[in-house]
Each structure stands twice: as C-alpha cells, then as structure tokens.
C-alpha positions in Angstrom: 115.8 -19.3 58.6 112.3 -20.4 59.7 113.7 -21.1 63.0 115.5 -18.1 63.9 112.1 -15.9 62.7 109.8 -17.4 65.1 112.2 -17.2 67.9 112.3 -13.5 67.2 108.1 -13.5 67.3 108.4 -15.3 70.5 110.9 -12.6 71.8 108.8 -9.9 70.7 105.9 -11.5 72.6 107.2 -11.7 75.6 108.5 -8.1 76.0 105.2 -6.8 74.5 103.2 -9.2 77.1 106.0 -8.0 79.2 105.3 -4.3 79.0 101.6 -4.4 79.0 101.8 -5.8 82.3 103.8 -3.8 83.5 101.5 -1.1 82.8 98.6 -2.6 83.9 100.7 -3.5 87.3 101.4 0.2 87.9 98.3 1.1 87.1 96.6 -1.0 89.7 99.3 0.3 92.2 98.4 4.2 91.5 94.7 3.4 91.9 95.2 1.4 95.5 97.5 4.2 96.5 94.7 7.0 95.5 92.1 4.7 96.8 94.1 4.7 100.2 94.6 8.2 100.4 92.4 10.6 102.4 91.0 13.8 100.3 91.5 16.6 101.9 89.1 18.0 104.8 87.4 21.9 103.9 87.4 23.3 107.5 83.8 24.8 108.3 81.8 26.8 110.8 78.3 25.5 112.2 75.1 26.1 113.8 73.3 24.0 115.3 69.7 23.8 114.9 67.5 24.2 118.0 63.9 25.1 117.9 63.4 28.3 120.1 60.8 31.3 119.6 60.0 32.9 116.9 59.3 36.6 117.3 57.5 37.6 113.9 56.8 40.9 112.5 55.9 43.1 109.5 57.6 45.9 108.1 56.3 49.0 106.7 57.1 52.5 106.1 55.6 55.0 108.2 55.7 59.3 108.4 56.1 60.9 112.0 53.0 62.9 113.2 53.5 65.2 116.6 50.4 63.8 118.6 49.2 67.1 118.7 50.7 69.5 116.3 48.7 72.2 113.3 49.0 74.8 111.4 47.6 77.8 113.1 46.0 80.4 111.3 44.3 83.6 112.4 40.5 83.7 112.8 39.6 87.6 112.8 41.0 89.8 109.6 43.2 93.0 110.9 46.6 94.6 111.0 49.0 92.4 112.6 49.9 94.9 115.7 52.5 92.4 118.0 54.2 88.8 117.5 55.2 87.4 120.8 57.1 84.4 119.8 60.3 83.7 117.6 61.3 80.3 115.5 61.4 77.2 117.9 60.2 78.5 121.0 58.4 76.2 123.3 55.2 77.9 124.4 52.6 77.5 126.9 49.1 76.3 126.4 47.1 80.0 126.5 50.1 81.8 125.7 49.5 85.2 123.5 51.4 84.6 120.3 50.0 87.4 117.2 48.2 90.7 118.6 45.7 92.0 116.5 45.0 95.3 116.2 41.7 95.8 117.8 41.6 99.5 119.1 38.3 99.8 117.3 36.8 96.7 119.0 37.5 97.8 122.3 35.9 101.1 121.9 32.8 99.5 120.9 33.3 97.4 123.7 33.6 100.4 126.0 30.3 101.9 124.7 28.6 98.3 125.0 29.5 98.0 128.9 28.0 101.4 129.2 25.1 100.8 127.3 24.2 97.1 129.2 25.2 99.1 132.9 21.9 102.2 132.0 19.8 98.6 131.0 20.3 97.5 133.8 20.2 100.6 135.8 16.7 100.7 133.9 15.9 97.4 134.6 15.8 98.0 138.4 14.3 101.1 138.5 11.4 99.3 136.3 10.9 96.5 138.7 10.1 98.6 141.9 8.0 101.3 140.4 5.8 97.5 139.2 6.4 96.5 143.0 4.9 99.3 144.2 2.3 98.9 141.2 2.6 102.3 139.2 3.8 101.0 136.2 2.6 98.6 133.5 3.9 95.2 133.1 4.7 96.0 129.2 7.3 98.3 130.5 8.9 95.8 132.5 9.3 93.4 130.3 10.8 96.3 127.5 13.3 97.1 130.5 14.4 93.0 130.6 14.7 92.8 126.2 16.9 95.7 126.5 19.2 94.3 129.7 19.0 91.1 127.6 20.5 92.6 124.8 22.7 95.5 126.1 24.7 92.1 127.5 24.6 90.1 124.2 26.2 93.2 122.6 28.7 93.0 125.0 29.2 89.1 125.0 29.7 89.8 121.1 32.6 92.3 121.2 34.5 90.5 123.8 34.5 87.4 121.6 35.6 89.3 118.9 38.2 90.9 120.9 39.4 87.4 122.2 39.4 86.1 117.8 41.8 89.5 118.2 44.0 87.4 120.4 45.6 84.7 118.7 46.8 82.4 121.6 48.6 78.8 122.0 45.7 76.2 121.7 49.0 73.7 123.7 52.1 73.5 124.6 55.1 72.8 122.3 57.1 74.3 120.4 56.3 76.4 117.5 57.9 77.2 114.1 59.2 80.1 112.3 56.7 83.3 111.8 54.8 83.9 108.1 53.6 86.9 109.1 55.3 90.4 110.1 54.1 93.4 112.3 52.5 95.8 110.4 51.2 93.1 107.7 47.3 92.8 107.2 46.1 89.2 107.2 42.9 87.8 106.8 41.2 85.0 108.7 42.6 81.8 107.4 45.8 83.4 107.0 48.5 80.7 108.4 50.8 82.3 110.9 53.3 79.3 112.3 53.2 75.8 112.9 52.8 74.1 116.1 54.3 70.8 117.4 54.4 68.9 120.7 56.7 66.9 120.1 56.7 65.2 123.6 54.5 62.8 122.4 54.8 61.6 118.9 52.8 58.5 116.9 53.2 57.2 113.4 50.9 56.8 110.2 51.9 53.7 108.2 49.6 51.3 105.8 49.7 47.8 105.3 48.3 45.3 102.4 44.4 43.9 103.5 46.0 40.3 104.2 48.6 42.0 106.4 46.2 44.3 108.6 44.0 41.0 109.0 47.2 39.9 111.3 47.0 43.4 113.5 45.2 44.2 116.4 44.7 47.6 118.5 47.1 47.5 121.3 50.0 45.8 119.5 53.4 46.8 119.8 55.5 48.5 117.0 58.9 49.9 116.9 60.2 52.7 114.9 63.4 53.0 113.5 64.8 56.4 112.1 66.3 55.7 108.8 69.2 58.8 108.9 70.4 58.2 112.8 68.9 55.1 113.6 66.9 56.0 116.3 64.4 53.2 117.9 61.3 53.9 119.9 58.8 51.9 121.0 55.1 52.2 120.9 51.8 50.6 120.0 48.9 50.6 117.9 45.7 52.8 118.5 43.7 53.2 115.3 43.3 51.0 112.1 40.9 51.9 109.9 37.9 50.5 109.5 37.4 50.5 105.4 40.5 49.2 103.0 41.2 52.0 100.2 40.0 50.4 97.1 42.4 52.7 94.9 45.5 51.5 96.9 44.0 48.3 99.0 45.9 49.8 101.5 44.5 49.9 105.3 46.0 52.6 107.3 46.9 52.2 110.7 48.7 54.8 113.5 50.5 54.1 116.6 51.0 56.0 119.7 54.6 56.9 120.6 54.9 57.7 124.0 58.2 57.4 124.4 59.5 59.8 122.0 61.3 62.5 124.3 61.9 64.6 121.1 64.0 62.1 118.9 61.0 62.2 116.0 60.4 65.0 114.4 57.2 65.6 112.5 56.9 64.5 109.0 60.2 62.4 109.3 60.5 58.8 107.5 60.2 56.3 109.7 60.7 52.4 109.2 57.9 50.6 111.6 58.2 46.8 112.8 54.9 45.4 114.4 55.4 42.9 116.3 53.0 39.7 115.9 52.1 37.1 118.8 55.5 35.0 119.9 55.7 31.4 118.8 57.6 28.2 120.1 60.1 25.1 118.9 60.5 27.0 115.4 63.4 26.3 113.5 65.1 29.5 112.4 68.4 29.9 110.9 70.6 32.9 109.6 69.2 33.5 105.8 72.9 33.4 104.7 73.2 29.5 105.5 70.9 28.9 102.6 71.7 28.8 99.0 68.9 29.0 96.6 69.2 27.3 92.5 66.5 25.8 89.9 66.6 22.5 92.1 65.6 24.3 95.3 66.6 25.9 98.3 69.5 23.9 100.2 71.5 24.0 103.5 74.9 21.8 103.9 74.2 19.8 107.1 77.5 18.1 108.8 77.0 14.4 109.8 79.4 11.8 110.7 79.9 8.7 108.3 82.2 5.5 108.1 82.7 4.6 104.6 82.6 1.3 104.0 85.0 -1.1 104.1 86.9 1.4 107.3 86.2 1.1 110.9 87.1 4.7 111.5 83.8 7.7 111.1 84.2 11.1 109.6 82.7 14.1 108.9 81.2 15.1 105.8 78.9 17.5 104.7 75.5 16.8 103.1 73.3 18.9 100.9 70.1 18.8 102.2 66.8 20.5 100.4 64.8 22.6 102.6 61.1 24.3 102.7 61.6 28.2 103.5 58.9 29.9 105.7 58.9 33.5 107.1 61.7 36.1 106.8 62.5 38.3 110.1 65.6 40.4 111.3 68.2 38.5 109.3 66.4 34.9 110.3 64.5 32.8 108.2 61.9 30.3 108.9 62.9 26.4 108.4 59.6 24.4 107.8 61.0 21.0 106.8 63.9 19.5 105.6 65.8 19.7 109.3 65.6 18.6 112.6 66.9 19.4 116.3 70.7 18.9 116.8 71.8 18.8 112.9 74.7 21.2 112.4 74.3 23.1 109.4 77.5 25.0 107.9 77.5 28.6 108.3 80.7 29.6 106.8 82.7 27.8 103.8 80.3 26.4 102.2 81.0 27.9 98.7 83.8 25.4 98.4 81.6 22.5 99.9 79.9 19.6 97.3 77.7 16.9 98.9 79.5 14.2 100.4 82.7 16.5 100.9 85.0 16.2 104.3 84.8 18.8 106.6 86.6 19.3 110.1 84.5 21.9 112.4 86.3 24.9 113.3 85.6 28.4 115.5 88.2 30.2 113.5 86.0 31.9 111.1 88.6 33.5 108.8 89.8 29.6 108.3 86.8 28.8 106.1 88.3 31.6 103.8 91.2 29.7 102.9 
C-alpha cells in the first residue's frame, strides 16, 4: 500500500515538473519570437535644419492717414451762395469749391478802388505843385497817408473777398457736402473733407523697449486687414518723448506707394522690418510641442541597436531653447544643429526612441 502511494507522488511529480516546464519553455519561445520581431515603423515628414537669414520684425497696429488730407471749414461768416463740387470728386489745388455771398464786400471794394485812384490822383498833383515850390511840405506828406491808406482799405476788402472764396488748399478728392445753398454758416463751420489719397502714411505705436529697436528710414509693410492689401513704405517720424499714461512711443511711416488702396482712417496691420541676420536656425513653429518639462522637437537619427549589424531610423525627443517668433517661423537657440532632420508631420503618434521611415507623402503621416 505504501508502495503504490509514493509511486503515485512520483507520477504526480513528474507531470507537474512536466507542465511547469513546459510553460516556462513556451514562454521563453514567445519572448525570443517578440524580441526578434521588428515594431512597426510610423512614416514621417522632415525638415532639415540649415542656418540661413533671419529677417526679424515687429508687429503693430496702425490707422491710415491721407498724407495730406483735413477737414475744411469756412473762414468768413455769410449765406452760402454756390457749391461747386459734389461727393468724391477729385479737385484741383486752387479750385473754387463754396461761394460766399459777398455782393456787399465788393461794393465796398468798388468804392475803395475809387477812393485809393482820387489819393493818388491827389498825391501827384501834390508832388509837382512842391516841385515847383508853391506848396508846403505838410501837405505832401497828408497827400502820401491818404494814398497809403486809400490802398490798405483796398488790400482789406479784397482779402475779405478772397476769405469769400473758399478754394482747394490741394488736390484730391473731396467728400460729401455739410452745407447747402442758401444755408448761413459761420467761420469754423466744417463744409467737406479732403483727402489725397495718392500718397498715404500710417500712425502706429510701439512699447519703449520696442521703439529702442527702430530707426528713421526703416522699412514697414502694411497689410489691410478686410482685403489683404500690402504696401510698402518706411519710417519718417518717431517721437521724441514716450507717453507716460500709455508708455507708448508713436511712430508714422510714409507710404508712397499707395496708388489709392488705403483709405483714410482704415485699420491697418504694420510689420517693420529690423536689420537681416545670418546662420539662424529657424523652423516652422508647428514642429515644436510645448509641456511642463519644456519645449521639444522629434529629431530623426539613425541607430543600430545592439546586438544587430543593420541601422535604423528612429526618432528622438530632443529639448530645445525658443527665441524670436516671425511670419509662422520661430527662432531655435540651442538644442539643434545643421543637418538634423526634425519631424514636421506625424509626430503626435511619435514617443522617443520610436521607428520612423521618411516619407514626401504628407497625407501618410495621417494614418
């Protein structure tokens, strides 16, 4: 009885030594086989980092200003008599625009050109009777007062008469009337806007630390923010004191270029542009991926693992410094170097030490 009950414990032992072997066999197997096989490759797009120039700028917002352009208003008071113009007409520099009524100042002027021609009429016949010595010098010089002022009378009317006349002070073209035949204004009284708009510039401000970048003569572009529209100019004025409400510094720009595209008072965005600079390492700000460790690119280098004799491509995560932002492009300080091929599409799916194959096919990288 004895006998037969250890045979079975023998039994027993081997097939439970049996199995666990087995197990431990097959496990061994499955772990060779995953060891030997090769994960698959995420295909990715890449740019490769070479140092070029680096064109930097600063953005601001800016209003358009027609380089000449005002309101114009009337200098005389009066009955408005004539309006030579309509909305949006492009005038002349002299042209008559508002007629005044001035029949009373011209008859004064009338009587004042008669009244200066007997001075003067007097005036000469005053001078040869002293000539000929039969009259005193007193009366001469009575005779000379009155010329003197018979024509300051007359100077006086006709500049009155020409405040009468309210002409174009330059060409352009000018807005829609605010005043109507018939209607009595008063000087001051605004009657249209003018406008060249040939020639246009822009009023923008920029923080104290920015202006201390800018210099007169710089170029700027202007961007229209409904249609787009770029023109180019360059900077004529910045003022000399910073506003202590704002610490703002205001600056304007000449836009010579314009032909018309601008119109006055329209939002503009402006872009000056800063001194050129070489070998700076700039990539597409969408390359970079930003977290609570840092900012990081995924940089493609060959390996060969060990143990293999054949390389491969995997993908890296490498920590960068960031510098300046412009057009899209952002400023790598350190962290990279010329020739490294940093991913620039699929590297959402992408973990450090990942294989990658390179690929043109952009729409790949979304699969």
């Amino acid at each position: 009885m004895i006998k037969r009950f250890i045979i079975a414990i023998i039994a027993l032992a081997v097939i439970g030594g049996g199995i666990v072997g087995f197990n431990l066999f097959r496990a061994k197997m499955i772990a060779q086989f995953l060891a030997a096989m090769n994960s698959a490759a995420f295909p990715v797009t890449v740019t490769e980092v070479v140092p070029g120039t680096w064109a930097p700028g600063i953005e601001a917002i800016g209003t358009a200003n027609a380089a000449q352009g005002s309101d114009l208003s009337t200098e005389a008071s009066g009955i408005v008599r004539e309006i030579r113009f309509a909305a949006n007409d492009t005038v002349e520099q002299g042209q008559l625009l508002v007629q005044i009524d001035d029949r009373q100042e011209r008859a004064d002027l009338e009587a004042a050109r008669a009244t200066e021609d007997l001075a003067q009429i007097t005036l000469r016949r005053a001078r040869n009777l002293q000539q000929r010595g039969v009259q005193a010098t007193s009366t001469l010089d009575s005779a000379e007062a009155e010329a003197v002022s018979a024509r300051s009378t007359v100077a006086k009317l006709e500049a009155v008469l020409s405040m009468k006349q309210l002409n174009a002070p330059f060409a352009g073209t000018i807005g829609i009337p605010r005043v109507e035949v018939g209607q009595f204004v008063s000087a001051g009284t605004v009657y249209a806007t003018l406008q060249d708009r040939s020639k246009m510039r822009v009023d923008f401000s920029l923080s104290e630390q920015q202006a201390a970048l800018v210099k007169g003569g710089m170029a700027v572009t202007v961007i229209g923010e409904e249609d787009g529209t770029q023109v180019a100019g360059s900077i004529i004025g910045i003022d000399p004191k910073i506003d202590p409400n704002s610490r703002l510094v205001n600056l304007r720009a000449i836009l010579p270029e314009a032909n018309g595209h601008l119109t006055p008072g329209q939002f503009l965005r402006v872009r000056v542009h800063l001194p050129e600079e070489k070998d700076v390492i700039a990539l597409p700000q969408t390359v970079v991926a930003s977290s609570l460790y840092g900012d990081s690119v995924y940089v493609v280098r060959e390996e060969t693992p060990e143990g293999s004799d054949t390389a491969h491509l995997v993908a890296r995560q490498v920590f960068v410094q960031l510098g300046r932002r412009s057009a899209g492009m952002i400023e790598i300080t350190s962290g990279l170097k010329a020739g490294d091929k940093v991913v620039n599409a699929g590297q959402n799916r992408l973990s450090s030490g990942a294989p990658v194959t390179i690929t043109t096919d952009a729409a790949a990288t979304a699969n």
